[in-house]
N, CA, C and O atoms as CSV, one atom per row, in Angstrom:
chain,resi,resn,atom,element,x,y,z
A,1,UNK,N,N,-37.216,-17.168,34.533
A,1,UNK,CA,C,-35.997,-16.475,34.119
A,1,UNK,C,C,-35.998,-15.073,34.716
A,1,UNK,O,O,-36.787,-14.210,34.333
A,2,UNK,N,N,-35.093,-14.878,35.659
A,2,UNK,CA,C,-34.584,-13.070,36.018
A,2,UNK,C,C,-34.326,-12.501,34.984
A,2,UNK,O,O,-33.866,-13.105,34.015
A,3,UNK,N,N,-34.605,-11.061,34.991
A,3,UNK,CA,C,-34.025,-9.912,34.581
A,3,UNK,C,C,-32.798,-9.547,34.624
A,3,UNK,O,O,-32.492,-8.486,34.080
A,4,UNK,N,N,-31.682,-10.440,35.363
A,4,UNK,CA,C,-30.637,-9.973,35.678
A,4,UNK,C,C,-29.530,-9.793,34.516
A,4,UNK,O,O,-28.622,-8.974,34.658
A,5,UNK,N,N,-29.671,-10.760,33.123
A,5,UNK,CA,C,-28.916,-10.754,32.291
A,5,UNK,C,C,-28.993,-9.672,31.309
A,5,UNK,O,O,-28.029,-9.187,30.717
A,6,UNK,N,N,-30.355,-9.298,31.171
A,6,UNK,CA,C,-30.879,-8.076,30.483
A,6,UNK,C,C,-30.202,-6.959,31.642
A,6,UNK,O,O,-29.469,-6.131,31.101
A,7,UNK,N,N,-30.276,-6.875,32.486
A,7,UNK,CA,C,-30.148,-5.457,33.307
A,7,UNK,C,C,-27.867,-5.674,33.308
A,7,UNK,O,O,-26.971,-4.867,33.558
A,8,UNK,N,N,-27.863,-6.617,33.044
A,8,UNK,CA,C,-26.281,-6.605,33.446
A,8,UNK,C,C,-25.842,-6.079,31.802
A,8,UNK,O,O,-24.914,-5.286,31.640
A,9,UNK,N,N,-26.737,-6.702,30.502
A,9,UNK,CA,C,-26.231,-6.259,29.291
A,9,UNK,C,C,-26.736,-4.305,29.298
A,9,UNK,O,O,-26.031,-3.320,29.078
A,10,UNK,N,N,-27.628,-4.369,29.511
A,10,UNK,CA,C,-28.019,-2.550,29.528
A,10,UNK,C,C,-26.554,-2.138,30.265
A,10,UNK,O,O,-25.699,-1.513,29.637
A,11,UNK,N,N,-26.433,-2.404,31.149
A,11,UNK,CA,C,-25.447,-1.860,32.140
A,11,UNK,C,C,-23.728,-1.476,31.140
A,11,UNK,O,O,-23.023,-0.585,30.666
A,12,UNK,N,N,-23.860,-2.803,31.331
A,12,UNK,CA,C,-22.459,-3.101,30.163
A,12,UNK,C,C,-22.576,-2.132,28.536
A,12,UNK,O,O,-21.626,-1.560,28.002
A,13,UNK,N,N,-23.343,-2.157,28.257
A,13,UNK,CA,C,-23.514,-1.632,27.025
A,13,UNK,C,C,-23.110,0.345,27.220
A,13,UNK,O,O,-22.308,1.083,26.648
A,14,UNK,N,N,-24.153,0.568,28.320
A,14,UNK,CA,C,-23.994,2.119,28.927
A,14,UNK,C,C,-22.833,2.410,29.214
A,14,UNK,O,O,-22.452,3.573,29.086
A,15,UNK,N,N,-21.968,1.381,29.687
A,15,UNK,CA,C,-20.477,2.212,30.284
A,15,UNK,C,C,-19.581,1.878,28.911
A,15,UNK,O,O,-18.702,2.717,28.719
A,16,UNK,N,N,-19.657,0.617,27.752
A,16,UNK,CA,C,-18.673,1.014,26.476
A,16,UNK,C,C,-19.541,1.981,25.946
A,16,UNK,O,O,-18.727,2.346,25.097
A,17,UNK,N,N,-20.598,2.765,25.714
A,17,UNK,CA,C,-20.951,3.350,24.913
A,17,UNK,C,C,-20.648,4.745,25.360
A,17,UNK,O,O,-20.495,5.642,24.530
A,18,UNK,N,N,-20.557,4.956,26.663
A,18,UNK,CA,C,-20.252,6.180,27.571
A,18,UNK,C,C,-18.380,6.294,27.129
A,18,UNK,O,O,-17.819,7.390,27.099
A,19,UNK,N,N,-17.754,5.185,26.870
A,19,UNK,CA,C,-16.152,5.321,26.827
A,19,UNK,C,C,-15.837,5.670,25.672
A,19,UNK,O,O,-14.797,6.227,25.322
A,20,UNK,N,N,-16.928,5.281,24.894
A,20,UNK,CA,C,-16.304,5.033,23.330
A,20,UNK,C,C,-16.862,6.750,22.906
A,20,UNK,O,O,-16.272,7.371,22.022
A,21,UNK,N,N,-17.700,7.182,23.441
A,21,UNK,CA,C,-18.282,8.549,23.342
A,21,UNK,C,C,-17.378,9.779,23.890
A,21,UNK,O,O,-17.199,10.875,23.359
A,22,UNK,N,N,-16.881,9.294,25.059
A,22,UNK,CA,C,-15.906,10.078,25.625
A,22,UNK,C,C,-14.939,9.966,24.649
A,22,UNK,O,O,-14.576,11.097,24.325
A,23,UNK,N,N,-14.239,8.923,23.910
A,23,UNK,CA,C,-12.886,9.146,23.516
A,23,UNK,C,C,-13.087,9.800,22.314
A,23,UNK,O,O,-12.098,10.250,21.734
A,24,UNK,N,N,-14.367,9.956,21.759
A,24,UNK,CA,C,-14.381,10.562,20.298
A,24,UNK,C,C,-14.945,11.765,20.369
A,24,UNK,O,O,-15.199,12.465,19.388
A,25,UNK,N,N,-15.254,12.174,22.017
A,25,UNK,CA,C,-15.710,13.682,21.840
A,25,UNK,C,C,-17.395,13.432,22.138
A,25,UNK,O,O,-18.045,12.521,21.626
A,26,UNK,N,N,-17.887,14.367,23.002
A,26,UNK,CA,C,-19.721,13.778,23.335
A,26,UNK,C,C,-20.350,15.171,22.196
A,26,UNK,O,O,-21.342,15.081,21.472
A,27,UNK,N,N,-19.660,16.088,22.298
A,27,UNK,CA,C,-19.796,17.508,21.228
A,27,UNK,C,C,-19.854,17.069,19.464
A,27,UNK,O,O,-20.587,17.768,18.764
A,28,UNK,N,N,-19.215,16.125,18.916
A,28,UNK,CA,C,-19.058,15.903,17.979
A,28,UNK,C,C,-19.832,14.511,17.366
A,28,UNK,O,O,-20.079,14.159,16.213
A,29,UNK,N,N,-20.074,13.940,18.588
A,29,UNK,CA,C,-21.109,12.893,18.712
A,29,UNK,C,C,-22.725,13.332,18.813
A,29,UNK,O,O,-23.376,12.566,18.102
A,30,UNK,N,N,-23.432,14.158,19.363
A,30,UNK,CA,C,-24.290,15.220,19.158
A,30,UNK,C,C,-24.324,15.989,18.263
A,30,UNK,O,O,-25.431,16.424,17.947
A,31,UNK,N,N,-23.092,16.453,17.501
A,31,UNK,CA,C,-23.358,17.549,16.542
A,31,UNK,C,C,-23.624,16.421,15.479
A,31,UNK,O,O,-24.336,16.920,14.608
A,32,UNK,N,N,-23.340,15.075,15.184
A,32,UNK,CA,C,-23.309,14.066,14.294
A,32,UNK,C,C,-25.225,13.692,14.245
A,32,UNK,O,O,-25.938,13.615,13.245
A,33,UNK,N,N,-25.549,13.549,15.471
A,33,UNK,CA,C,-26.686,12.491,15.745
A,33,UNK,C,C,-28.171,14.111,15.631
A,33,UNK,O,O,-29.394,13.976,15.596
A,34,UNK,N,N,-27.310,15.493,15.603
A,34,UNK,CA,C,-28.331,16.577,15.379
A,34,UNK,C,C,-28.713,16.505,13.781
A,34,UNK,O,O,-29.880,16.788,13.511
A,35,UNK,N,N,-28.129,16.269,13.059
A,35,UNK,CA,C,-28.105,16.029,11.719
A,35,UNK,C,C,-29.308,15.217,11.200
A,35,UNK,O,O,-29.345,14.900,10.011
A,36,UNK,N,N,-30.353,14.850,12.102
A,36,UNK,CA,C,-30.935,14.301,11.850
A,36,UNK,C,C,-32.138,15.168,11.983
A,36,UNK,O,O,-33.168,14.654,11.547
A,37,UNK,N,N,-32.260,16.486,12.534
A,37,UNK,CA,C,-33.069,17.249,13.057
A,37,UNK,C,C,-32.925,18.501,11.863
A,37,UNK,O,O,-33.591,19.535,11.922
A,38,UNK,N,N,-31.924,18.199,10.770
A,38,UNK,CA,C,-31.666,19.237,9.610
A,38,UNK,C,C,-32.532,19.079,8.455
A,38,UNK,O,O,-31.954,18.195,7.823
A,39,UNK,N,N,-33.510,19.385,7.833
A,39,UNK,CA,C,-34.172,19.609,6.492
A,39,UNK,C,C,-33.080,18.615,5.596
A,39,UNK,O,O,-33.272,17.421,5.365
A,40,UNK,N,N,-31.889,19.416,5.154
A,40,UNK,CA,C,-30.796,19.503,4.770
A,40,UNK,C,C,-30.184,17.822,4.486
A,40,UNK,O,O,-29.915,17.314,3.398
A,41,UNK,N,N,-30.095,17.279,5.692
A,41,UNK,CA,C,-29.828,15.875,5.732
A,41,UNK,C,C,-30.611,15.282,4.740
A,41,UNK,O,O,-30.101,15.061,3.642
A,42,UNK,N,N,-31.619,15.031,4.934
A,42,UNK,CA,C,-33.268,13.952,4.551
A,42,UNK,C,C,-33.059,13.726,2.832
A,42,UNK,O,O,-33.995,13.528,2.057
A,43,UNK,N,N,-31.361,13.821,2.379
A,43,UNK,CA,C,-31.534,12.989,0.665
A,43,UNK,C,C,-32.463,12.398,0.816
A,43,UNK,O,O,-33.175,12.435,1.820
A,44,UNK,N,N,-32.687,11.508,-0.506
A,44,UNK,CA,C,-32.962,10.353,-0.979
A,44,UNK,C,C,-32.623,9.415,-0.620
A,44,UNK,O,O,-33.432,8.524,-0.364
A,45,UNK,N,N,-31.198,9.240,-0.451
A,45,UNK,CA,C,-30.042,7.917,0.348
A,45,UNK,C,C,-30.144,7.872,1.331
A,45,UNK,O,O,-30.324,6.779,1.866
A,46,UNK,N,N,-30.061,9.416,2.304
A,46,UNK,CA,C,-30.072,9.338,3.715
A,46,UNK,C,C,-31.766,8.609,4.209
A,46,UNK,O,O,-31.833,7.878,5.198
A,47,UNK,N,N,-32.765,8.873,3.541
A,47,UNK,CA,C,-33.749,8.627,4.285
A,47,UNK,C,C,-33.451,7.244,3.642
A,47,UNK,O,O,-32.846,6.683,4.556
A,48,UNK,N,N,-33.524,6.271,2.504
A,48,UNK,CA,C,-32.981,4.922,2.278
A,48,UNK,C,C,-32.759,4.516,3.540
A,48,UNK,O,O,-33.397,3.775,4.287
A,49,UNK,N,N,-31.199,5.446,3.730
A,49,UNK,CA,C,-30.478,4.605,4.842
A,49,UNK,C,C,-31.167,4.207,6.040
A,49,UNK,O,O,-31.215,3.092,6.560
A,50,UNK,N,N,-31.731,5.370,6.422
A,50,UNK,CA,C,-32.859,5.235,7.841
A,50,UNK,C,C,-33.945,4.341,8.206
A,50,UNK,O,O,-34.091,3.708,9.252
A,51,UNK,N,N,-34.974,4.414,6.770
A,51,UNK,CA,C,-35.275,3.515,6.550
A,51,UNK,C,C,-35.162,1.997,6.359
A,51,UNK,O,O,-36.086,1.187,6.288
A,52,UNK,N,N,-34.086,1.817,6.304
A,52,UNK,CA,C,-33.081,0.432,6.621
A,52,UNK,C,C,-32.702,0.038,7.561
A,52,UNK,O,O,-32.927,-1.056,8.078
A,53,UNK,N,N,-32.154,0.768,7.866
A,53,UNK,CA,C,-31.766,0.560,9.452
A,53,UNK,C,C,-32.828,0.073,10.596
A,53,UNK,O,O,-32.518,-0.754,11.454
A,54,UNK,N,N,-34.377,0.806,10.490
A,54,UNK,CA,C,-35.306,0.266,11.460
A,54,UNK,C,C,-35.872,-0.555,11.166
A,54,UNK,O,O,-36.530,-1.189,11.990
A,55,UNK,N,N,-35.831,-0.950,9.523
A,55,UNK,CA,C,-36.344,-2.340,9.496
A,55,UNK,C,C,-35.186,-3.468,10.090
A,55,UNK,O,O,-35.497,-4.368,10.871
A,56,UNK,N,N,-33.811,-3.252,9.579
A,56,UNK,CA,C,-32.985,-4.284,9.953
A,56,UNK,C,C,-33.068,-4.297,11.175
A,56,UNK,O,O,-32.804,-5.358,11.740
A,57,UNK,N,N,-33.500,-3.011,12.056
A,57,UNK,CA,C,-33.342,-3.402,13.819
A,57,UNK,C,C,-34.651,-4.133,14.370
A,57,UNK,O,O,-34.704,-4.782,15.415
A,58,UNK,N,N,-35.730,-3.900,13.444
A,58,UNK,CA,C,-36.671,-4.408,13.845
A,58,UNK,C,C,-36.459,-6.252,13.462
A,58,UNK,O,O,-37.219,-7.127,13.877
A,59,UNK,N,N,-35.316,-6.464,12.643
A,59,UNK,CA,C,-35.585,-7.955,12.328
A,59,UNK,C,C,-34.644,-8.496,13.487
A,59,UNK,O,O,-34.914,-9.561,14.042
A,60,UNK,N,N,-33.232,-7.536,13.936
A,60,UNK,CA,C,-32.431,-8.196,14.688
A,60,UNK,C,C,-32.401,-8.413,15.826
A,60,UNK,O,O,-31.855,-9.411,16.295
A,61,UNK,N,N,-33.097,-7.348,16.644
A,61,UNK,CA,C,-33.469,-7.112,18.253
A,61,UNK,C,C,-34.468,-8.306,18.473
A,61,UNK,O,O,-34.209,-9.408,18.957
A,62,UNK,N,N,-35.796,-7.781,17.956
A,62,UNK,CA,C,-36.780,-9.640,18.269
A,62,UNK,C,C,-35.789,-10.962,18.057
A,62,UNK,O,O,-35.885,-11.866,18.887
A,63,UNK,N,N,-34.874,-11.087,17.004
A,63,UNK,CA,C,-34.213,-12.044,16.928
A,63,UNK,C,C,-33.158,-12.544,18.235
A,63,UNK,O,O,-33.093,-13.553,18.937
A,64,UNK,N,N,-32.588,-11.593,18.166
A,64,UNK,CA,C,-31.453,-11.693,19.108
A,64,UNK,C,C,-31.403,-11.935,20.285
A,64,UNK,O,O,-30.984,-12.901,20.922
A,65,UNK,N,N,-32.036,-10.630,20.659
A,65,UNK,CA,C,-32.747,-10.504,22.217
A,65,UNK,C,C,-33.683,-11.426,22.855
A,65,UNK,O,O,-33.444,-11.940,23.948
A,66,UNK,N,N,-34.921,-11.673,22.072
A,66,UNK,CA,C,-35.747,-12.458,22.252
A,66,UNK,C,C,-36.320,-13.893,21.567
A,66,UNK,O,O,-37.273,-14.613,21.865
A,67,UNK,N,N,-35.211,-13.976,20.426
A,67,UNK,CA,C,-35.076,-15.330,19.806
A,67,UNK,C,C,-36.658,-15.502,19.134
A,67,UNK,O,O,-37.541,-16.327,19.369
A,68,UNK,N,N,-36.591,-14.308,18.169
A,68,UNK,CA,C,-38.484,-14.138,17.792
A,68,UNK,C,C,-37.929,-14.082,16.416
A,68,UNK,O,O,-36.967,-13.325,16.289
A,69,UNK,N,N,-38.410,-14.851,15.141
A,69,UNK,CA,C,-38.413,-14.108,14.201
A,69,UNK,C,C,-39.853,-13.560,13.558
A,69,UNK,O,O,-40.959,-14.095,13.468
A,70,UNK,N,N,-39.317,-12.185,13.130
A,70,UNK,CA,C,-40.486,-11.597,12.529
A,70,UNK,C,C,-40.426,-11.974,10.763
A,70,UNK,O,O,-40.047,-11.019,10.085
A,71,UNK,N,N,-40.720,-13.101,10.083
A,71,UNK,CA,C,-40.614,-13.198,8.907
A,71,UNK,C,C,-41.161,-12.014,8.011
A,71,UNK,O,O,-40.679,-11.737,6.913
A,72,UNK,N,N,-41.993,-11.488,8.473
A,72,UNK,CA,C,-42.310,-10.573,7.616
A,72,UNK,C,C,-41.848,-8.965,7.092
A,72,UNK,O,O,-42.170,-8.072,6.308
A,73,UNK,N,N,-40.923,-9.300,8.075
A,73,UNK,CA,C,-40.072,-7.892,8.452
A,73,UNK,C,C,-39.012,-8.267,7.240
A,73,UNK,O,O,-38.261,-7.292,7.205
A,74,UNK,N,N,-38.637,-9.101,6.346
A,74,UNK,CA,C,-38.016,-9.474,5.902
A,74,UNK,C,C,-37.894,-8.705,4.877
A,74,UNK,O,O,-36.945,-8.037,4.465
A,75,UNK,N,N,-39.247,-8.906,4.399
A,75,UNK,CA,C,-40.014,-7.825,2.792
A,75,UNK,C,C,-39.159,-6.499,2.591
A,75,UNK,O,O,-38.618,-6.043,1.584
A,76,UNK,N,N,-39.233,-6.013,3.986
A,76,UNK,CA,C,-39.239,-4.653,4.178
A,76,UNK,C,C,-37.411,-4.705,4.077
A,76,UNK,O,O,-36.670,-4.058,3.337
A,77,UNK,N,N,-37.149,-5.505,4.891
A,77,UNK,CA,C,-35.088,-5.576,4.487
A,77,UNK,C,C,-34.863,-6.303,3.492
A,77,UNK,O,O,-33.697,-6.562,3.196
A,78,UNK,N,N,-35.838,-6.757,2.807
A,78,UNK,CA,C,-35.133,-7.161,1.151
A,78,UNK,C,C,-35.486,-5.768,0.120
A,78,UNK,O,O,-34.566,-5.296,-0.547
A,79,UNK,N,N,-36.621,-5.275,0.065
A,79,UNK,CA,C,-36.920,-4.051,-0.563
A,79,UNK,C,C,-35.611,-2.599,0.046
A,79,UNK,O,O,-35.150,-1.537,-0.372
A,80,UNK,N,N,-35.564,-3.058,0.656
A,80,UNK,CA,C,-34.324,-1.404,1.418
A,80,UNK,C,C,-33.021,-2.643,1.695
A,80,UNK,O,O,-32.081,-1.910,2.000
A,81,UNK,N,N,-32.661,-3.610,1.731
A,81,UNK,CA,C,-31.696,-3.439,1.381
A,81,UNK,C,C,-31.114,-3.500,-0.575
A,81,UNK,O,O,-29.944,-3.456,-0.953
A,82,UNK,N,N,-32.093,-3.584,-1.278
A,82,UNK,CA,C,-31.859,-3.307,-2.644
A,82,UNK,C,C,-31.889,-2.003,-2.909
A,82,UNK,O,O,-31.371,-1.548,-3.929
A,83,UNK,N,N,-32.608,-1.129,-1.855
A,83,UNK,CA,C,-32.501,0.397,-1.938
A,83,UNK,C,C,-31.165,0.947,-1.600
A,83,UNK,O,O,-30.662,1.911,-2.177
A,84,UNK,N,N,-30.722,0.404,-0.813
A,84,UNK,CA,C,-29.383,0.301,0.186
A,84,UNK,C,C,-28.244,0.417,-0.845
A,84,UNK,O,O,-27.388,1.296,-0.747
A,85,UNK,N,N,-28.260,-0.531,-1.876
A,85,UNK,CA,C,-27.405,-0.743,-2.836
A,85,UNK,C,C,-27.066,0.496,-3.658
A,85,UNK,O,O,-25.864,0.737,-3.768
A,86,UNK,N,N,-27.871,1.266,-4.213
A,86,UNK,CA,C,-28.267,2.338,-5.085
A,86,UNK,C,C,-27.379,3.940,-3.837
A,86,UNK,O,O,-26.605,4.862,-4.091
A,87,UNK,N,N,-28.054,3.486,-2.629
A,87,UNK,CA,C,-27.567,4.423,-1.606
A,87,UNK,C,C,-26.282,4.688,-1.490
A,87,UNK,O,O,-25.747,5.796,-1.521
A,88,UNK,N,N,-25.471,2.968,-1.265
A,88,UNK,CA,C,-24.369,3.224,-0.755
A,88,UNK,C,C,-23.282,3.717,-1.977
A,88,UNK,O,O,-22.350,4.502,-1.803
A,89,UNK,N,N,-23.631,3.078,-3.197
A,89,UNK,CA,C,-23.207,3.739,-4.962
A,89,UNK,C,C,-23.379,5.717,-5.000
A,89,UNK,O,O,-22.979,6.519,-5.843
A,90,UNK,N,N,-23.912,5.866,-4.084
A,90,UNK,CA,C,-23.931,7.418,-3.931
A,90,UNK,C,C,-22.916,8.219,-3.324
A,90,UNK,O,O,-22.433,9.280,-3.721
A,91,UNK,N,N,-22.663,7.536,-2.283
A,91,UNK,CA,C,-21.904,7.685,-1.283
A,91,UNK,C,C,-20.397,6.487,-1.292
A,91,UNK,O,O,-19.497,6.537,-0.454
A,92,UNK,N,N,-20.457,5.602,-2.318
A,92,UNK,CA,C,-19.447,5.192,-2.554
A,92,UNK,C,C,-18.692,4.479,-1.479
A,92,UNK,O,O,-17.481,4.588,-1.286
A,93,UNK,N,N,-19.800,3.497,-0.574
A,93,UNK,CA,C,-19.598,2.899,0.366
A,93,UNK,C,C,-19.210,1.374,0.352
A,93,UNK,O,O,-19.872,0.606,1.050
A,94,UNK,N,N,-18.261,0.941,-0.343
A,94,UNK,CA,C,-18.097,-0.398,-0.608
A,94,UNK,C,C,-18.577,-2.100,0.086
A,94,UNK,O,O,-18.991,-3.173,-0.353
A,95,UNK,N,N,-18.138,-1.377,1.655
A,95,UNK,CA,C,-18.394,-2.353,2.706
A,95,UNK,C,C,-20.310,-2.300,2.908
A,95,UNK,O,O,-20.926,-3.270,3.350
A,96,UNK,N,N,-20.812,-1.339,2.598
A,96,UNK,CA,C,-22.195,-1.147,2.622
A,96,UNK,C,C,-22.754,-2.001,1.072
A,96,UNK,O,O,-23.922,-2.258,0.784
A,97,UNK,N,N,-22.114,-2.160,0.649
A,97,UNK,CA,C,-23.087,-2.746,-0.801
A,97,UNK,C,C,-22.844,-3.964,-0.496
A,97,UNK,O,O,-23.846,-4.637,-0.256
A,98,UNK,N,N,-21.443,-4.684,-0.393
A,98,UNK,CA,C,-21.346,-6.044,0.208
A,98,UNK,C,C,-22.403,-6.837,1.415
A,98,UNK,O,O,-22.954,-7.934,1.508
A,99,UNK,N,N,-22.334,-5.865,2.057
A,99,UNK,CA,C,-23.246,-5.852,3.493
A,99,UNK,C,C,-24.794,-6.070,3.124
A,99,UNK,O,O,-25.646,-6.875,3.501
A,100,UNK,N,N,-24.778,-5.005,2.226
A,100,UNK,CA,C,-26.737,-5.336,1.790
A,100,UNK,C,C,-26.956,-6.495,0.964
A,100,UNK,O,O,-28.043,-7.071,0.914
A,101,UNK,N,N,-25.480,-6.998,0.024
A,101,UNK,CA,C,-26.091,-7.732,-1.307
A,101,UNK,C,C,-26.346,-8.949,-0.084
A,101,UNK,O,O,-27.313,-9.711,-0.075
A,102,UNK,N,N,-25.363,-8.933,0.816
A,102,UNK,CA,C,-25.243,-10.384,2.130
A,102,UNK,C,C,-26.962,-10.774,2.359
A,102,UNK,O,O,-27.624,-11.791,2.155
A,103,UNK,N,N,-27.380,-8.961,3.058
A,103,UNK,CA,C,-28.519,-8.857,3.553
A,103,UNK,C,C,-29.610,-9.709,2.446
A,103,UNK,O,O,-30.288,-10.679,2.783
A,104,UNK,N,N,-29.590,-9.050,0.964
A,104,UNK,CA,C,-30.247,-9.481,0.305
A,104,UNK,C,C,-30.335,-11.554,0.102
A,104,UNK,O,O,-31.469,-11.939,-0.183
A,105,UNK,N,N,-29.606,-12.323,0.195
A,105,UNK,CA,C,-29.673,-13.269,0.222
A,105,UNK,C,C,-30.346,-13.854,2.110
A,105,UNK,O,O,-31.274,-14.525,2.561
A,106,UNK,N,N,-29.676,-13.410,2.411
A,106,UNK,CA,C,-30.578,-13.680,4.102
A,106,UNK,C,C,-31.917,-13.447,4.005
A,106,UNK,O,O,-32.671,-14.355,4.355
A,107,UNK,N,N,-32.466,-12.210,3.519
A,107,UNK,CA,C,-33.722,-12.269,3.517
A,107,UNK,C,C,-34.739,-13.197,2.391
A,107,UNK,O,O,-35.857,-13.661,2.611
A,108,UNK,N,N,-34.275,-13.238,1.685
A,108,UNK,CA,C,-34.571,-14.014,0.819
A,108,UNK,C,C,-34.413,-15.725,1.452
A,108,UNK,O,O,-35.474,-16.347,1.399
A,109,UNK,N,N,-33.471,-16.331,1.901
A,109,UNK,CA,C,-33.838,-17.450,2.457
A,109,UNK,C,C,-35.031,-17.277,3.327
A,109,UNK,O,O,-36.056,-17.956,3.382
A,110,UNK,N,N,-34.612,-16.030,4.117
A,110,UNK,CA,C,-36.007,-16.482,5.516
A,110,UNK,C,C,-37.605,-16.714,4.560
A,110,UNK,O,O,-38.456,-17.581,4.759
A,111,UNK,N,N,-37.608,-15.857,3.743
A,111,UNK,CA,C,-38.727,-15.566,2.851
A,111,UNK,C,C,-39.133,-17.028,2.131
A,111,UNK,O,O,-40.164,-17.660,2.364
A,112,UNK,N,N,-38.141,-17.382,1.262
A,112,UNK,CA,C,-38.504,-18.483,0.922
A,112,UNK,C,C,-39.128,-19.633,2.125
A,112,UNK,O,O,-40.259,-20.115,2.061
A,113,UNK,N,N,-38.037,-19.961,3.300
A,113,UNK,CA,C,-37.728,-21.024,4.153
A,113,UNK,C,C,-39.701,-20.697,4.918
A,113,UNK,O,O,-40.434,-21.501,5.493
A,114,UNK,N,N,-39.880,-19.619,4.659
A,114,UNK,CA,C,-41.627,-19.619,5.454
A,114,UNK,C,C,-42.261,-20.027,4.688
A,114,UNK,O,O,-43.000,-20.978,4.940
A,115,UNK,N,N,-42.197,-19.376,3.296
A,115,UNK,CA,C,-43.381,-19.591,2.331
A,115,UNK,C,C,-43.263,-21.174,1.536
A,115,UNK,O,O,-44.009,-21.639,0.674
A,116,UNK,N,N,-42.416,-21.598,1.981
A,116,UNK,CA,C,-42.245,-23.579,1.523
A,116,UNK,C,C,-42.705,-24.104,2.739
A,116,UNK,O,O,-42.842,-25.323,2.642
A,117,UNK,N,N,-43.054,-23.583,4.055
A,117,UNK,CA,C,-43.234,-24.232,5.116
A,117,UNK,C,C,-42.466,-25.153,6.040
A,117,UNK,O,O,-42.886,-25.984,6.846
A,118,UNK,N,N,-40.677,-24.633,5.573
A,118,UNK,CA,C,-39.515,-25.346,6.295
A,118,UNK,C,C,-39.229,-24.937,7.534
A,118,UNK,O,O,-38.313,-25.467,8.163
């Protein structure tokens, strides 16, 4: 198998992410993604959130990309996305609690579907 489908998705990905950056401003997109470099930021929720996020990327990229599952990565997105829940009730994020309770049943099958040996 070439590299070529990986190097054509990087490619593709760089020029919508370059358009979609341009149309919303690259100043306001940086001043967004500096926020992470603030004391200030680092709630309780916000680090939740972060914390969520690299587990969920760590379950979806091996998945996706490389058709790997990491079952055990699961733990970690069933524990934060129940954290997730509490987070997004902070911030009053509706589509985010739906999204995690989803998460929460996904992980929970994979969890079960290993530990029965299916």
């Amino acid at each position: 198998m070439t590299n070529q489908p990986y190097l054509l998705a990087v490619l593709l990905a760089s020029v919508l992410t370059v358009v979609v950056y341009s149309a919303v401003g690259w100043r306001p997109i940086l001043g967004c993604l500096r926020m992470w470099t603030r004391r200030d930021y680092w709630t309780s929720y916000n680090t939740v959130e972060f914390l969520a996020w690299g587990a969920k990327a760590g379950v979806i990229v091996p998945g996706l990309v490389f058709g790997l599952e990491i079952w055990w990565l699961h733990l970690a997105t069933l524990g934060t996305s129940i954290a997730l829940i509490w987070a997004s009730m902070r911030k009053l994020l509706p589509t985010l609690v739906m999204f995690n309770t989803l998460w929460i049943f996904l992980s929970t099958t994979v969890l079960v579907r290993h530990f029965a040996g299916a």
